[in-house]
C-alpha positions as CSV (number, residue, x, y, z in Angstrom):
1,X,-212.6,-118.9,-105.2
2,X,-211.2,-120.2,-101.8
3,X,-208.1,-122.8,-102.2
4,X,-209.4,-125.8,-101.0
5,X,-206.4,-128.3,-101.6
6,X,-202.7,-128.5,-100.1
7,X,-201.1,-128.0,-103.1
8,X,-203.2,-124.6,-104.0
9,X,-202.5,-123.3,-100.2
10,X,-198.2,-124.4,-101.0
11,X,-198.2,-122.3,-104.0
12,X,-199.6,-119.2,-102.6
13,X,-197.0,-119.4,-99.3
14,X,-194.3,-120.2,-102.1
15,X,-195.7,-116.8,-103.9
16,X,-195.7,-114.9,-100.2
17,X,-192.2,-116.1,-99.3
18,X,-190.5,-115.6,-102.6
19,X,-191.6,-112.5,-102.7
20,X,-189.2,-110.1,-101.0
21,X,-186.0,-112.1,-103.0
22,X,-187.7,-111.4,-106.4
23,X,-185.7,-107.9,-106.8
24,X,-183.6,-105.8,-104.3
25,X,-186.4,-102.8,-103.6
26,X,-188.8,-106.3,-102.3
27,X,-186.0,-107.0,-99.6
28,X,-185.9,-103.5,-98.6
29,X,-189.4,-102.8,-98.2
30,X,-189.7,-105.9,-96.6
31,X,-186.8,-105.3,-94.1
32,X,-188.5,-101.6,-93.5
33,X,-192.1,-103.1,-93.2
34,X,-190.5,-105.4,-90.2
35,X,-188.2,-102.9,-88.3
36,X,-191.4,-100.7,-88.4
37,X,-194.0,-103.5,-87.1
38,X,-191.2,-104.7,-84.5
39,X,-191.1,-100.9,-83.1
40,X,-194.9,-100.3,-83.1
41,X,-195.3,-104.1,-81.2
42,X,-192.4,-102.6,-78.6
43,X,-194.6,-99.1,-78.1
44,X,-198.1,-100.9,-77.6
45,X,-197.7,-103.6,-75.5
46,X,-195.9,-102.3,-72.4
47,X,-198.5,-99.9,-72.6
48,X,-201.0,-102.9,-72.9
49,X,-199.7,-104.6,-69.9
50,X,-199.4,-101.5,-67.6
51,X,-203.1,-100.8,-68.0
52,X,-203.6,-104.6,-67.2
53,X,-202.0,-104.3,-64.4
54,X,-203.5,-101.1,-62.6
55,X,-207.2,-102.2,-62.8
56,X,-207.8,-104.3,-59.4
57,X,-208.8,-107.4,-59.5
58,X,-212.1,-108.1,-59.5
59,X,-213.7,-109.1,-55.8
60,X,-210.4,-107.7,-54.3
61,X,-210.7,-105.6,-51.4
62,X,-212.0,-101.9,-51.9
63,X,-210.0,-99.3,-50.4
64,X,-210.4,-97.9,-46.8
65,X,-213.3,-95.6,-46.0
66,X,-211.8,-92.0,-45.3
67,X,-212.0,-91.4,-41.4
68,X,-215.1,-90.3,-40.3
69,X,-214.7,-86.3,-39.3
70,X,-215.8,-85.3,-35.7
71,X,-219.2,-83.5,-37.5
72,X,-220.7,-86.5,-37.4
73,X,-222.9,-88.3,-34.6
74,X,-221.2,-89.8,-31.6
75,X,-217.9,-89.2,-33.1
76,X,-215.6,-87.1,-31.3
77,X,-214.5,-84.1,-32.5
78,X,-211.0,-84.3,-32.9
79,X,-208.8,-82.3,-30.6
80,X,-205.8,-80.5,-32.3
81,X,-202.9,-79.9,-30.3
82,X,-202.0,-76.4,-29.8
83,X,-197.6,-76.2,-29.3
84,X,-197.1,-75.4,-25.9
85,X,-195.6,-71.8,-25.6
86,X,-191.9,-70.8,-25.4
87,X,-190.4,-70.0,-21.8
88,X,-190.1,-66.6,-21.8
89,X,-185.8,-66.0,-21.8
90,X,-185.2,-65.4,-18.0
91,X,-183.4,-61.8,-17.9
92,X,-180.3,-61.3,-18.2
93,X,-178.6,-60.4,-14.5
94,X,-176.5,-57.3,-15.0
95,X,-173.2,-57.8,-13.7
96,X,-171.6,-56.8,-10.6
97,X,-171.1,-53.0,-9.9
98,X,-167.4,-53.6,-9.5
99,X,-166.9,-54.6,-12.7
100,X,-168.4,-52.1,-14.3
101,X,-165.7,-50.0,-16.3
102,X,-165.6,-46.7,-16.1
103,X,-163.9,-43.8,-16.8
104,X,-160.8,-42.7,-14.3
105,X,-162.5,-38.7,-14.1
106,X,-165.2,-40.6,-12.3
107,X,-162.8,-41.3,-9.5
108,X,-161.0,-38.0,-9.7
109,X,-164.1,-36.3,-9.4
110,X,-165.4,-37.7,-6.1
111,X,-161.5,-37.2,-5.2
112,X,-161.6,-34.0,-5.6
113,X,-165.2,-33.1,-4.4
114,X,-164.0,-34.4,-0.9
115,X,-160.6,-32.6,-0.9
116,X,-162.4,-29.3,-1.8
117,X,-165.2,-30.2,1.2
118,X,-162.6,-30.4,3.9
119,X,-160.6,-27.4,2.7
120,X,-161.7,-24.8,5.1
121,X,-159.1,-23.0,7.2
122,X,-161.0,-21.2,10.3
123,X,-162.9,-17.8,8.8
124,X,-163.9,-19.4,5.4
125,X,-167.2,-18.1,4.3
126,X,-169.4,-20.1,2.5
127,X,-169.1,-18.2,-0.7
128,X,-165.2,-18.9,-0.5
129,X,-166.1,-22.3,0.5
130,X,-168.8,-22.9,-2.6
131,X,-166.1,-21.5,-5.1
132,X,-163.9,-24.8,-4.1
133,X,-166.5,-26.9,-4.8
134,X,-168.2,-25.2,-8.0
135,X,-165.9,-26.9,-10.3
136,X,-166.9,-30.5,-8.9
137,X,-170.4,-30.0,-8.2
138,X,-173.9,-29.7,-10.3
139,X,-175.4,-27.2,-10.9
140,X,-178.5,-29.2,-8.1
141,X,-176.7,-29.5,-5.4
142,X,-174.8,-26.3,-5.1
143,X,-178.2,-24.0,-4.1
144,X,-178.3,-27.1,-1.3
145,X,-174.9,-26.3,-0.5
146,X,-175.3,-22.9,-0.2
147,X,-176.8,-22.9,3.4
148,X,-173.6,-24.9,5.3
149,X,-171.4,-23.2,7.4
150,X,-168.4,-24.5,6.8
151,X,-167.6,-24.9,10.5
152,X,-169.3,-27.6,10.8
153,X,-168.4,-29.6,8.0
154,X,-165.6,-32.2,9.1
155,X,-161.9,-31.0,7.9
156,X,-159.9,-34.4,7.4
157,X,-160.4,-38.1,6.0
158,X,-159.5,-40.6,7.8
159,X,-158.6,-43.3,4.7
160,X,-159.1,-43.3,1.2
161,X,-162.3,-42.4,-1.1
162,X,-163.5,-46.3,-2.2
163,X,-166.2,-46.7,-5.0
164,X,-169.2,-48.9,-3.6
165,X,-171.5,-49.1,-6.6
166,X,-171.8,-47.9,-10.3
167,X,-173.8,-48.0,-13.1
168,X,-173.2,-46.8,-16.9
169,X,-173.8,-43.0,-15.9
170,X,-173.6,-43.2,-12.1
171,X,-170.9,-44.1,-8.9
172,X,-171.5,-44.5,-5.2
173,X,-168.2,-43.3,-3.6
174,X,-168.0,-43.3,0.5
175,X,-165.0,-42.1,2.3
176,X,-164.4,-42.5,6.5
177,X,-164.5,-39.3,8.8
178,X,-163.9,-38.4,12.3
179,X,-167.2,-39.1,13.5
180,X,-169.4,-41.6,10.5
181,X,-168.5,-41.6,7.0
182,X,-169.2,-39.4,4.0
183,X,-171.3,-40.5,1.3
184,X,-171.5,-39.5,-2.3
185,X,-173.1,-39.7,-5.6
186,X,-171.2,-39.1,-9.0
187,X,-173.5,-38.8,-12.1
188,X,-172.5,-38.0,-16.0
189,X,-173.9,-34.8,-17.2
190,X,-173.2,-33.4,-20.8
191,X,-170.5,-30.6,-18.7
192,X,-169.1,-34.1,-17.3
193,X,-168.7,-36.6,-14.4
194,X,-170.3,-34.1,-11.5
195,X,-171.1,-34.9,-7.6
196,X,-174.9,-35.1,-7.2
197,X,-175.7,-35.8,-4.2
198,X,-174.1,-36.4,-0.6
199,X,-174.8,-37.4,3.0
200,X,-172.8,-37.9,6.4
201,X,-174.0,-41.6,7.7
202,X,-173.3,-41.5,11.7
């Protein structure tokens, strides 16, 4: 039957309360029984809240549309920019002719080309003449050589053999004569540095 007076309802607390004193395994239980309803109440509720607290709120404002694509009518498709293209790296000037380095034979060689030219005492033949030269000369130019009388090639320099150009494998030499100047073209060929050409400017 249900307690229907004051009394009844202080007697049944009294029972609940006294309870855990009675004996020492009541306090424990008791003391477990709390720790565990304390730490299920500290699991559940920030949980609780955090759900609470995501849903919007109701009439709040709904979220923005997505942008409208340009597939649809009287929308402008949109225009993605393209990245402009690199400038091309200008090249790279090669440097002077003057300063490039190059072996000393180079200079010996024209040198020694021209000394060998101008050697021609009155009565040298050609052959004789050629034979002076072979050493200096490729293999190219000597058939050119071969039909110069010597007679008419000049027999003195008048100043010194100056480089007017080079490259890696090539040198421009050009020397003063009598009457113009002498011209010349030193080239690297796997015998060596070897005069590849010539001309008399003037």
């Amino acid at each position: 039957m249900p307690i229907r007076t004051n009394r009844g309802r202080a007697a049944v607390y009294r029972r609940l309360w006294g309870w855990p004193l009675r004996s020492p395994n009541h306090l424990v239980a008791t003391i477990v029984g709390f720790a565990a309803l304390v730490a299920t109440l500290s699991v559940v509720l920030p949980n609780t809240v955090g759900s609470k607290s995501a849903t919007p709120p109701a009439g709040g404002s709904t979220p923005a549309a997505p942008p409208p694509s340009g597939n649809q009518i009287g929308v402008l498709p949109s225009v993605t920019s393209s990245p402009l293209p690199t400038k091309a790296p200008s090249p790279t000037t090669p440097p002077p002719s003057s300063a490039v380095q190059l072996p000393g034979d180079v200079q010996l060689t024209a040198e020694n080309w021209v000394d060998a030219w101008v050697d021609h005492p009155p009565g040298t033949s050609n052959e004789q003449w050629l034979k002076g030269l072979e050493p200096w000369t490729s293999k190219e130019l000597l058939p050119t050589l071969q039909s110069v009388d010597p007679a008419n090639v000049p027999n003195e320099i008048k100043g010194p053999i100056t480089r007017t150009g080079a490259t890696t494998d090539s040198a421009d030499f050009e020397a003063a004569l009598e009457t113009g100047k002498l011209v010349l073209t030193v080239v690297k060929l796997p015998e060596g540095w070897r005069v590849h050409k010539y001309s008399r400017v003037g």
